[in-house]
C-alpha positions, 0 to 999 in steps of 0.5 A: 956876249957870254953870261958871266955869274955874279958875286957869289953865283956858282960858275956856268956849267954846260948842260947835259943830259940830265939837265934836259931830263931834270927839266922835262920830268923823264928819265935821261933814257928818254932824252936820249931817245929823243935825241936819236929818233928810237924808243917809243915817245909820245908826241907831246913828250918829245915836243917837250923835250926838243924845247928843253934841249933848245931851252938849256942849250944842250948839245952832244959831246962831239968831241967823244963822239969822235973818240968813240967812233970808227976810225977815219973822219966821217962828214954827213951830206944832207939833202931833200930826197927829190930824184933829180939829174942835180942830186945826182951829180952832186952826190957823185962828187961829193962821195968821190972828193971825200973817198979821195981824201979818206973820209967817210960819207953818211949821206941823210935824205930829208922828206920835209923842208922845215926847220924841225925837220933840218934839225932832226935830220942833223942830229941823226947825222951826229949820231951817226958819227958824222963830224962836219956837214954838206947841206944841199939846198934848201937845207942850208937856207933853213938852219942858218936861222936855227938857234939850237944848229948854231950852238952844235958849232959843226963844221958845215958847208952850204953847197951850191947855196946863193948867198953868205949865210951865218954858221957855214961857208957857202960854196957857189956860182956866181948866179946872179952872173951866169943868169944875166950871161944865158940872157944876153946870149938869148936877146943877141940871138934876136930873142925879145919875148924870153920866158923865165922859170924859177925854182922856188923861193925858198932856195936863195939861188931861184933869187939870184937867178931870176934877179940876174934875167930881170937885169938882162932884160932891163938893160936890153929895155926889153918888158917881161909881161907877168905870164912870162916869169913861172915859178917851178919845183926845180923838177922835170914834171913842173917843167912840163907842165909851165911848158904846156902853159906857155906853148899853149899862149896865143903868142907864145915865148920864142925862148925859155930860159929855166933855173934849172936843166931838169925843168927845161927838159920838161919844156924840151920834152912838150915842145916836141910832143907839140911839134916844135923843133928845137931850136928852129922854132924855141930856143932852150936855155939852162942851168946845171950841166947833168948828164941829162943835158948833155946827152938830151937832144938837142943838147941843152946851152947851159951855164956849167956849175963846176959840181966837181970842184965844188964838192972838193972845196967842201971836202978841204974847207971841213977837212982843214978844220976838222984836222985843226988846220983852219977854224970853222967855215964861214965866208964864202967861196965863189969858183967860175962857171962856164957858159957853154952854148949848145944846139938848144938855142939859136936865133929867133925864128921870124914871126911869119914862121909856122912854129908847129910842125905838122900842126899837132894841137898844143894842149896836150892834157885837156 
């Protein structure tokens, strides 16, 4: 509920620059220093002034800001910085959704998955000119919990997040879904000893996923021994290394299913360095569709995010607001996905099989 001044209390007024300044003891250079990520301010200076700015509830005029900038409507996406087939793909689109409606991109990398940091990198898109937001995960997840993001009331969008989240519309899959379709097709494939890798954590899709091969499993009343569930970092190099683990058990998984494609081109790339054949010998299942899915051999089955509608989702739903035809974003919005099985996975191999071609060793690293 909004604070209203009692008898005799002069009326609310809205914080500004100085008031930051009156606060912290510096000059209104200072805080705008702070602010912008320029000047030379000690450590504990701007320390101080970031708490008065949560303290007070400042925030920048955005309304000037679009005054003052260039013309066209600018949207900032901001992400993590990790290289990856993912990232790539959903830059792609997001730039050709927002070149088709004639908005500018400001794309800001990330290099710390705090909240600080997410603060930071969306005050620099601000001052940019960036007028509404694309978060990449796990961007999205760490500022749906920030007071100072939520004062801002920025058009911003969650893209492929994994759940509602508060001061944003989350546009996904149904995750949950798709990782309990990719099960089902394995265990129909005669696959019981199904190995799953996760992403991590802190990205509300790991959950989802993993949570979705955990209700496969369970209504096929298949056990998932513990070695079996890895968690990874939705990279190809966590990949290979989960994948040198599980090919190197004694009794070793007949299918992988990871949260991501470029994990499971890791395990893809061990598996043929060991001398398994895929999917003669371990079955490979996914999530994504990148190019490098696509063009891996053999290509990968996967469940399909539609990275192109997505983006153009996200595109309309800050457009619509930013243009007055729609409020904020919020909600969510969940677009099919398709299953898309591929050469990567076919039925279980029989236990007598010989599982290594030409018995090269498993353990590639020792």
């Amino acid at each position: 509920m909004a604070h209203r001044p009692g008898p005799g209390q002069p009326p609310h007024r809205p914080a500004t620059l100085k008031t930051v300044a009156d606060r912290t003891g510096v000059s209104t250079m200072t805080v705008s220093n702070v602010i912008n990520g320029t000047g030379k301010v000690g450590a504990e200076t701007r320390a101080r002034v970031r708490e008065a700015i949560r303290a007070t509830g400042y925030v920048p005029n955005l309304e000037a800001r679009r005054l003052a900038g260039a013309a066209g409507t600018r949207l900032a996406l901001i992400h993590s910085g990790d290289r990856s087939p993912f990232l790539t793909d959903a830059l792609l689109a997001v730039l050709a959704s927002t070149n088709a409606a004639g908005a500018g991109l400001i794309v800001c990398e990330g290099t710390s998955p705090t909240l600080e940091h997410a603060e930071q990198r969306v005050m620099d898109a601000i001052k940019s000119g960036a007028e509404g937001l694309i978060l990449i995960p796990p961007y999205a997840e760490l500022l749906s919990g920030s007071d100072a993001f939520m004062r801002l009331g920025i058009p911003t969008v969650a893209l492929a997040g994994a759940q509602v989240l508060p001061g944003m519309r989350t546009i996904r899959i149904d995750n949950r879904l798709a990782a309990d379709q990719l099960t089902l097709h394995l265990i129909d494939s005669g696959h019981q000893r199904i190995a799953f890798l996760a992403g991590p954590m802190e990205h509300g899709d790991s959950r989802e996923r993993l949570a979705g091969f955990e209700e496969a499993m369970a209504r096929a009343g298949l056990p998932i021994p513990p070695e079996l569930i890895r968690h990874g970092r939705f990279s190809f190099q966590s990949g290979c290394d989960i994948g040198e683990a599980l090919l190197g058990m004694s009794s070793a998984p007949t299918a992988v299913l990871a949260s991501n494609d470029d994990m499971a081109l890791g395990v893809l790339w061990i598996a043929h360095r060991a001398g398994l054949r895929v999917p003669q010998d371990l079955s490979l299942a996914a999530f994504d569709d990148t190019a490098a899915a696509r063009r891996a051999w053999p290509p990968l089955t996967v469940a399909s995010q539609p990275m192109a509608g997505m983006a153009a989702a996200a595109t309309r739903a800050l457009l619509d607001c930013l243009t007055g035809n729609a409020g904020l974003p919020c909600g969510e919005q969940i677009l099919p996905h398709q299953l898309l099985i591929r050469t990567s996975s076919q039925s279980a191999p029989s236990p007598a099989t010989d599982r290594r071609a030409g018995g090269l060793p498993i353990n590639l690293f020792s």
